[in-house]
N, C-alpha and C positions, 0 to 999 in steps of 0.2 A: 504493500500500500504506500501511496505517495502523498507527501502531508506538504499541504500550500494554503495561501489566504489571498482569498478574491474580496476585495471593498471590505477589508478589517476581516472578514468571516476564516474563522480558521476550517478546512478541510480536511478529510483523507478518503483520496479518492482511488480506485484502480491502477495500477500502472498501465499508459498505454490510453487513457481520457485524454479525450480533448480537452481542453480550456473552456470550450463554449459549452461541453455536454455537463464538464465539474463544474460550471455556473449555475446551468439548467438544475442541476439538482441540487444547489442550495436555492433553488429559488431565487435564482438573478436570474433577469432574462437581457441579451445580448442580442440586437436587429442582427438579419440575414437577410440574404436574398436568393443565393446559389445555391443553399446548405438546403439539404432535405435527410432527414434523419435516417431516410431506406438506402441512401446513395454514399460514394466515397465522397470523402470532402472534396471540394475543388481550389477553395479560397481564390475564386476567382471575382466576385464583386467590392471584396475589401468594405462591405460596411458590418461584419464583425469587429474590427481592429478594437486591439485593448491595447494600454501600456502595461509592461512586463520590468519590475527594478531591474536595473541594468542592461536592459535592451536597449541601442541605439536608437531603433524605431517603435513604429506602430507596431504589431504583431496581427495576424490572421489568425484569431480563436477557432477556426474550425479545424485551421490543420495544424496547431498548434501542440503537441503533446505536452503534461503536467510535465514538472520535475522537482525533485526534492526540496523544499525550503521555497519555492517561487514565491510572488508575490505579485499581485495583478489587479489592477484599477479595470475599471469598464466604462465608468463615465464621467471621464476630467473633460476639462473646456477644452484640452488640444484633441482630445476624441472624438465628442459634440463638434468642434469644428471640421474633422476631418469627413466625419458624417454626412453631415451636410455638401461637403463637395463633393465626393461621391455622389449621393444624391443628385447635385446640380448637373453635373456630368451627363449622368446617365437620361434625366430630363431632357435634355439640351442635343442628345444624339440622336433620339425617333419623337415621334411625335406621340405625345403623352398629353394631348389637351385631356384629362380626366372626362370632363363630362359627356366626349362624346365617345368613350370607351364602353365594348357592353359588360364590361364586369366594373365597371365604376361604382362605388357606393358601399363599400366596405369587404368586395370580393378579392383587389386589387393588391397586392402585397406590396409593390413599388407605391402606391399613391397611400398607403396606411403607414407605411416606413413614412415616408416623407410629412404626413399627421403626425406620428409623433417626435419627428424631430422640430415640430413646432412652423415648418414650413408651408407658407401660404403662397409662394413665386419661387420662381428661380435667378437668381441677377447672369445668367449666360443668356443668349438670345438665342434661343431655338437656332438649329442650322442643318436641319436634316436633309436630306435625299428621300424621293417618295420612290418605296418601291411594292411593287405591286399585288394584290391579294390573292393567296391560291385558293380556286370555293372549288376545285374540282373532285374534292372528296365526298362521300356519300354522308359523311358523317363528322368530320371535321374543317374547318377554314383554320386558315395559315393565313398569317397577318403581320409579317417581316417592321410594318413603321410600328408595333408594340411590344417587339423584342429589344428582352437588356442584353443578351450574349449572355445568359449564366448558365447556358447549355444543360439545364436539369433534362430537358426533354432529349435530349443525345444521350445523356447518362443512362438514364430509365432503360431508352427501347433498349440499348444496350446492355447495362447490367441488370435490368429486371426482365426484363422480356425477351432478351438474345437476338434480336431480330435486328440492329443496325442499319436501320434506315435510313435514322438522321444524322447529320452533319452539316456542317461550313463550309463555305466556300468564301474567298478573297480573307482578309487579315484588320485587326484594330475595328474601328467605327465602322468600313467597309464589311463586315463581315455580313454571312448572310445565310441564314438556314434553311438548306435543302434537304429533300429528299433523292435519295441515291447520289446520283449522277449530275443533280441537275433539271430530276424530270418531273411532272404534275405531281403532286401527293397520290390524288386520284390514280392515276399511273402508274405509281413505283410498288416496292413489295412490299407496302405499308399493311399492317393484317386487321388493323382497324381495332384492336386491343385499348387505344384511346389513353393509354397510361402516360403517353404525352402529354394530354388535356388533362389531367389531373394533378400532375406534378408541375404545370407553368403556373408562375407566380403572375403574371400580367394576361392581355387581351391578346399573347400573340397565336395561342393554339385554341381555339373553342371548341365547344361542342357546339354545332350550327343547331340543333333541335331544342336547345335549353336556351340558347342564347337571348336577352332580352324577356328573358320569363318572369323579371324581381330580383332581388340582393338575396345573396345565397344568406345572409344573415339575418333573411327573414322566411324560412323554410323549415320547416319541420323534419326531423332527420332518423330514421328508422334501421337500427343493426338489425339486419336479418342473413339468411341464407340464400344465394343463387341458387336455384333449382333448375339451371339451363343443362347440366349434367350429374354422373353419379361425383363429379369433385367437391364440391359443398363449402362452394370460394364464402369467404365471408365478403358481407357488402354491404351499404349505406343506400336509402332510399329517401331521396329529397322529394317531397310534395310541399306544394303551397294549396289551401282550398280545397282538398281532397280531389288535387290534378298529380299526376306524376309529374316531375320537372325532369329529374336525371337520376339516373345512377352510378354511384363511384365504388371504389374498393376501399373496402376498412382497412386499413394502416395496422389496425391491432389485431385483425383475426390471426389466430396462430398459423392457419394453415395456408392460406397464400398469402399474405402479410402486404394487403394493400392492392394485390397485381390479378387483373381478370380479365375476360377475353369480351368481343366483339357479340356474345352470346348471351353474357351476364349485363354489358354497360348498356349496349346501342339497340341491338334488336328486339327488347320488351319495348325498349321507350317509342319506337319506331310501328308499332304494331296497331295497324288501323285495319282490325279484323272490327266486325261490324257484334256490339256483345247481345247475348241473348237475354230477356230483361223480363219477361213472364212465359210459365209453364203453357204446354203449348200443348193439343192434342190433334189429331187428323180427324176432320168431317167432311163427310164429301169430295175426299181427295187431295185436302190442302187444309194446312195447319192452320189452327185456332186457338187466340187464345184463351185459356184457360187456367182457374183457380189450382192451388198445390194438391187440394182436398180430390180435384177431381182428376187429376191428372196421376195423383197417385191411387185413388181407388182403380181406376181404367188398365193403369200398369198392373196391381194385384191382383185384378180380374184373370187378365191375360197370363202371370205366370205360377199363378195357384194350379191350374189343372194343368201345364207343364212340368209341375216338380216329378224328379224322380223318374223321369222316362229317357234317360240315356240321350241316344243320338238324336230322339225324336221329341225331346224335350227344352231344356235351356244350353245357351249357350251365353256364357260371361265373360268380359274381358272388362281390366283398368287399366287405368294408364299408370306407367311408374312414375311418374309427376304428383302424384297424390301421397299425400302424407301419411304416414304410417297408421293415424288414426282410421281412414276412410281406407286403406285398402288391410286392415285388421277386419274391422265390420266388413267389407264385401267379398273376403274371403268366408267367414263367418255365416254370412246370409246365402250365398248360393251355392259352396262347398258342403256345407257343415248343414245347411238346415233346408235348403230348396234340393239339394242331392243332386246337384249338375253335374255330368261328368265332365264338363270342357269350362273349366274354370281359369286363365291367365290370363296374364299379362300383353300389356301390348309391346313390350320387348321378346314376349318370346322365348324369355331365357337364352339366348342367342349369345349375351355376354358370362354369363350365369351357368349357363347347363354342365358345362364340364366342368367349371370348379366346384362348385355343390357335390357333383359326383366324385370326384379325386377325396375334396373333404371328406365324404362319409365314408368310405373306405377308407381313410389312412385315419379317422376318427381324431382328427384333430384340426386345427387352421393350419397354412401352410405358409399362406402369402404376409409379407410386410408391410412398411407404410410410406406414404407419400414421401416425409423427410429421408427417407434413404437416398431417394434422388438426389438431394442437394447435395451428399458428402460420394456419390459414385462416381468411379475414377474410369466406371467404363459400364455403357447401357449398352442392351441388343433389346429393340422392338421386336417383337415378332406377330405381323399379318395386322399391323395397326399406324393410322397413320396419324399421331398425335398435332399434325397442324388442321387438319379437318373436321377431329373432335377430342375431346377432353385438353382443349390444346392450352391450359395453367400447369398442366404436367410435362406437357410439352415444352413451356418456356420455362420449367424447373433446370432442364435437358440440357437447352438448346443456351441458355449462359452462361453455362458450364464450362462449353464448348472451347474457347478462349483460353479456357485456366487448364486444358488439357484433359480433359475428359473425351472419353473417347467414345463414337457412336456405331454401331453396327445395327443394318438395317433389313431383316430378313423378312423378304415378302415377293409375293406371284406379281404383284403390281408396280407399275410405278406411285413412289412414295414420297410426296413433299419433302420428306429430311433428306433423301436419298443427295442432296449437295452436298450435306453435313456432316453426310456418313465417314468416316474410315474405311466402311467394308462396307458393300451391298452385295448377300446374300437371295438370288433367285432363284426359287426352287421354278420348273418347268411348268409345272400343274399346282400344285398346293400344300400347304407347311402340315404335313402329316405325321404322322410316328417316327417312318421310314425316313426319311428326309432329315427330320431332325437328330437320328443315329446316325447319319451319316457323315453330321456336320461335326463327329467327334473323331470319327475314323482318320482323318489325315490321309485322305488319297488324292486330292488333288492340290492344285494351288490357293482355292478359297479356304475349304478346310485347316488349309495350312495356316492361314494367315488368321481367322477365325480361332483357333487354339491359343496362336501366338500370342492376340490380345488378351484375352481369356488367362491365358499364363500367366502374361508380364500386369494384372490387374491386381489390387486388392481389394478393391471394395464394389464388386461386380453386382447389378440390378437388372433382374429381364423383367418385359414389358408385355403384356400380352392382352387380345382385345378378343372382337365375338370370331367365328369362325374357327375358331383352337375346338379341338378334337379332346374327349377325356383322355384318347390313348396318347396322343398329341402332348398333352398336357402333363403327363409323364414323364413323359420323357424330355420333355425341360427341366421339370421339376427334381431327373436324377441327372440332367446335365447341371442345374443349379447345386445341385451338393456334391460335387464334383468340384466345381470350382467356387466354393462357397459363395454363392450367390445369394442374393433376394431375390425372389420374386412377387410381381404386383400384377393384378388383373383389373382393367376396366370395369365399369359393372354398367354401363348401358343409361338408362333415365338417372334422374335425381335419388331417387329409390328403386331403382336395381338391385340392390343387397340386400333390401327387405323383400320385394315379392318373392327373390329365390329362398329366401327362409321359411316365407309363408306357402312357396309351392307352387308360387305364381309363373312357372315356368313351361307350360305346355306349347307345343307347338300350336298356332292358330289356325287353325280351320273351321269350315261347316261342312258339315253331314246336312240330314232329316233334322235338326234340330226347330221348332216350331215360333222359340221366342230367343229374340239375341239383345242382351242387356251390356252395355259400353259406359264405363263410369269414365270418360273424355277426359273431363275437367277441362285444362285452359290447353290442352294438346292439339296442334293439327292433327290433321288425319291422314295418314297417309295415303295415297294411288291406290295402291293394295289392297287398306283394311276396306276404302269404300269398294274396290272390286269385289273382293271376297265378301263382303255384305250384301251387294245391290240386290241378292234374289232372299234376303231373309224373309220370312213372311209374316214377322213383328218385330219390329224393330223400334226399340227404348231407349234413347241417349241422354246422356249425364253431361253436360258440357256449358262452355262458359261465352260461346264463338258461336255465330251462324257457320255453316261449312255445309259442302255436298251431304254429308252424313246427317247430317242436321235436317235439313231438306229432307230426305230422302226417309227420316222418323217417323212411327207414328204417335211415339210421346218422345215430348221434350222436355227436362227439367232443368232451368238453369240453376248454374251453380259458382263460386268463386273462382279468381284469376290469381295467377302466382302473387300478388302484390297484398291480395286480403285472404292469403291465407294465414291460419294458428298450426303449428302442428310441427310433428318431429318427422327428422329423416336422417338414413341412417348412409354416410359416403362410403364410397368406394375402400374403404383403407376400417371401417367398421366404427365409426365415431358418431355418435351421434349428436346431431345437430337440432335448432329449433330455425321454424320460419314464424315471424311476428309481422303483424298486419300492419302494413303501410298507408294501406287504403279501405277507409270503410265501402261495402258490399255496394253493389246500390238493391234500392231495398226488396225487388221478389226474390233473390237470387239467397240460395243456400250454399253454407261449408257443403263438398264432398258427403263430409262424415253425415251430418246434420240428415241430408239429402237422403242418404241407402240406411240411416236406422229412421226414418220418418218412413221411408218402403216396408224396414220390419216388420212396423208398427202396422200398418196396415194390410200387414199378411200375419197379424197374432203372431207376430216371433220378436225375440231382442238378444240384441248383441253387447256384447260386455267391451269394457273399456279397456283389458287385461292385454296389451298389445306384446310388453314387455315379455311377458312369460311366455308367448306365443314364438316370439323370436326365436329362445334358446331350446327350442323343438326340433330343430334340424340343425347339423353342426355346421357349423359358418367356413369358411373359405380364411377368415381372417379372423382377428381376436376382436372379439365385440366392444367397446369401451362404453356402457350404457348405462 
């Protein structure tokens, strides 16, 4: 421990603190502009500076290490004053009229720095260069006269999200932040992740959909869970007026620590699916609306002299997007007390199938957790393409990359990492038993090189998504303790690891089945599931969305969208997680859960709340943390 005194306070702080973080935690707080607490320091805007006894100059507090005995001022008049130039400077180089900025009004970290240095002008006279706005993105604008050059947004895609997009071109007040080469944002290999716009301290990166929406300082801010896959990013949901504004990544969730994809930030807020707003029934060929009373007696009518007749009876599917509560009860209701025999899920178990099965055989979990990624000195994906989905696992990977982490990419396709790879592994046909034994044998020159890494590794993680085979899955599993490996599995929706516990794993089909009940929720619908439905001949949907399938109903019940749901879900890695309501309902609209025990109810049955013990009924893939 290193013992120093900031503004008289005596410390002892870690060896190896910054100056600004040993401030932060007595409770001094020290302006930044460049410093972001997820990023390496850069001490490139210089309105940290503190005096240091015996220091000829100023100092940069962020990249400043403690040392024994130091002694550190934060706010003498030669500090205040340097601040302030700074300041003027940075004013003085783009064009910063505040008020016609859209994050002006207490969103703006340059125009709040400069409040409280007590600054109401600047004495340099503007003298900028206009240069021009990039809107070619879907979802972001680029606005170069609102840039300070404190490169937080280069740092990020870089060190949070692996993707290095952005950079500078030309030098000093010329300088100028591009994408790639030079070319449109819209253009480049920007993946739309947005962790650029969240880590800019001014108006030069937005989110063009929020923009203009009100002062983020007057917003109502909601921790909850992304439900866009089974990763279970944590996230922050701003509403004004019970409207969605934006979503960002919490800083503190443990598991992605602030960084989320294009799936979790842009694509809910973008979503102008048209909502279903009263219970609906079919007269004369076309939907009507109607009361819950009647829409769910009409539903119980239909599936009472259905129960228990096999193929020529019910058929049930949910979506893994439903929270453990509602897809507890609808396993409950048409498994357990309606006697369906086609009871799953609308993933299929497709992610699921083979590990559930390897688990109950080897009668234990097998697989690791998300953090192994960070410290693996060498991944092998296999038949998964982590920038197309689950892709916060993917930029676990992929910024690694730099620091020598090695990738190896074994798949029949071509593969987004496949640039990134070390090794690309092609099997002819598909990553089966066979294949995968062979890639231990050393007969040829892939093999070869495939071992090699594998040798020269210590701390080895294989990756594996839907399409793995249980015998498949084996045999990674003994090439994994071979080379003392982890391995991790995908799990498909939000709650992919709960319906494979609950069973929810059947392949989907129809037979003769008579009545086909679909708890939606806020899920598109795939080509498919409406193929494979069009000819049911009652058809009952649970959903949040107009859609083909929706149409295509003879009851409809609306119900909540990812934003107002309550309810737990369980990730990919076995943690459980809570989603908390952002947005109140609007008011026909039922929870899920609410929705299929108000159907018990009116078929004299009920279902128990007991979800948790239900879980530890079938052995998990992974260690549960619940």
């Amino acid at each position: 421990m290193i013992k120093l005194t900031i503004d008289d306070k005596s410390l002892e702080v870690a060896e190896g603190t910054s100056v600004l973080n040993a401030a932060r935690g007595a409770g001094i707080e020290i302006p930044t502009l460049c410093e972001h607490h997820h990023l390496t320091p850069y001490g490139g805007c210089r309105l940290c500076l503190v005096e240091v006894e015996g220091a000829r100059t100023l100092q940069p507090s962020c990249t400043l290490p403690v040392s024994e005995g130091m002694i550190v001022r934060t706010n003498t008049e030669k500090i205040k004053t340097a601040r302030k130039f700074v300041l003027t400077l940075i004013f003085s180089e783009r064009n910063h009229f505040c008020p016609y900025c859209q994050v002006s009004g207490g969103d703006c970290e340059l125009q709040n720095a400069a409040y409280d240095e007590g600054m109401t002008h600047w004495p340099l006279q503007p003298n900028w260069q206009s240069y021009p706005m990039d809107a070619s993105h879907p979802f972001v604008i680029m606005e170069n006269n609102r840039c300070i050059l404190c490169r937080r947004c280069v740092r990020a895609c870089g060190e949070l999200v692996g993707n290095f997009t952005l950079g500078f071109e030309e030098r000093g007040a010329r300088s100028l932040l591009v994408a790639d080469l030079g070319v449109p944002l819209g253009a480049s290999s920007c993946i739309s992740c947005g962790t650029c716009v969240q880590v800019c301290p001014t108006g030069a990166l937005i989110d063009r959909w929020s923009a203009y929406h009100g002062r983020e300082t007057q917003v109502e801010r909601t921790a909850t869970t992304c439900i866009g896959c089974s990763v279970g990013c944590g996230i922050e949901v701003l509403t004004r007026d019970n409207n969605l504004v934006r979503i960002e990544g919490d800083w503190n969730a443990e598991l992605n620590e602030g960084v989320i994809c294009k799936t979790g930030r842009f694509i809910p807020v973008v979503d102008e699916r048209e909502r279903i707003l009263t219970p609906m029934i079919k007269k004369g060929g076309s939907l009507k609306a109607a009361t819950w009373d009647e829409a769910l007696e009409m539903a119980a009518t239909s599936l009472k002299p259905a129960s228990g007749k096999g193929d020529a009876g019910i058929a049930a599917f949910a979506s893994s997007r439903l929270p453990i509560e509602a897809l507890s009860t609808f396993k409950q209701l048409f498994r357990d007390q309606l006697k369906s025999n086609l009871v799953t899920s609308l993933d299929e178990g497709e992610y699921t199938r083979a590990s559930s099965k390897v688990a109950e055989e080897l009668k234990k979990p097998f697989e690791g957790k998300l953090k192994d990624l960070e410290t693996a000195d060498c991944v092998v994906s296999f038949g998964v393409d982590l920038v197309k989905e689950h892709e916060v696992a993917g930029f676990m990977i992929k910024r690694n990359i730099p620091l020598g982490t090695k990738l190896i990419v074994v798949d029949a396709k071509p593969n987004s990492l496949d640039n990134l790879a070390q090794l690309k592994v092609q099997p002819k046909d598909k990553i089966d038993s066979e294949f995968i034994k062979s890639l231990a044998s050393s007969n040829d020159d892939k093999s070869e090189e495939f071992i090699r890494l594998l040798t020269g590794s210590k701390a080895t993680v294989f990756v594996y998504g839907k399409g793995i085979s249980d015998s498949s899955l084996k045999e990674i599993i003994h090439l994994a303790e071979n080379y003392k490996a982890k391995v991790i599995g995908l799990k498909g929706e939000a709650n992919g690891l709960t319906a494979s516990l609950l069973g929810l794993d059947q392949e989907l089909y129809l037979k003769d089945h008579q009545v086909v009940y679909v708890a939606l929720g806020d899920q598109e619908p795939s080509q498919q599931l409406i193929k494979t439905l069009e000819k049911a001949p009652f058809l009952i949907v649970q959903a949040s969305y107009v859609s083909p399938l929706t149409a295509r109903a003879d009851i409809v019940l609306p119900v909540e969208n990812w934003a107002e749901v309550e309810g737990h879900y369980l990730n990919l890695e076995g943690k459980l997680l809570e989603s908390h309501r952002a947005l109140k309902p609007v008011e026909e609209t039922r929870s899920n859960d609410d929705a299929l025990k108000s159907l018990a109810e009116k078929l004299g049955m009920k279902a128990t709340s007991e979800w948790k013990k239900s879980l530890k009924e079938r052995v998990p893939a992974v260690e549960l943390v619940i």
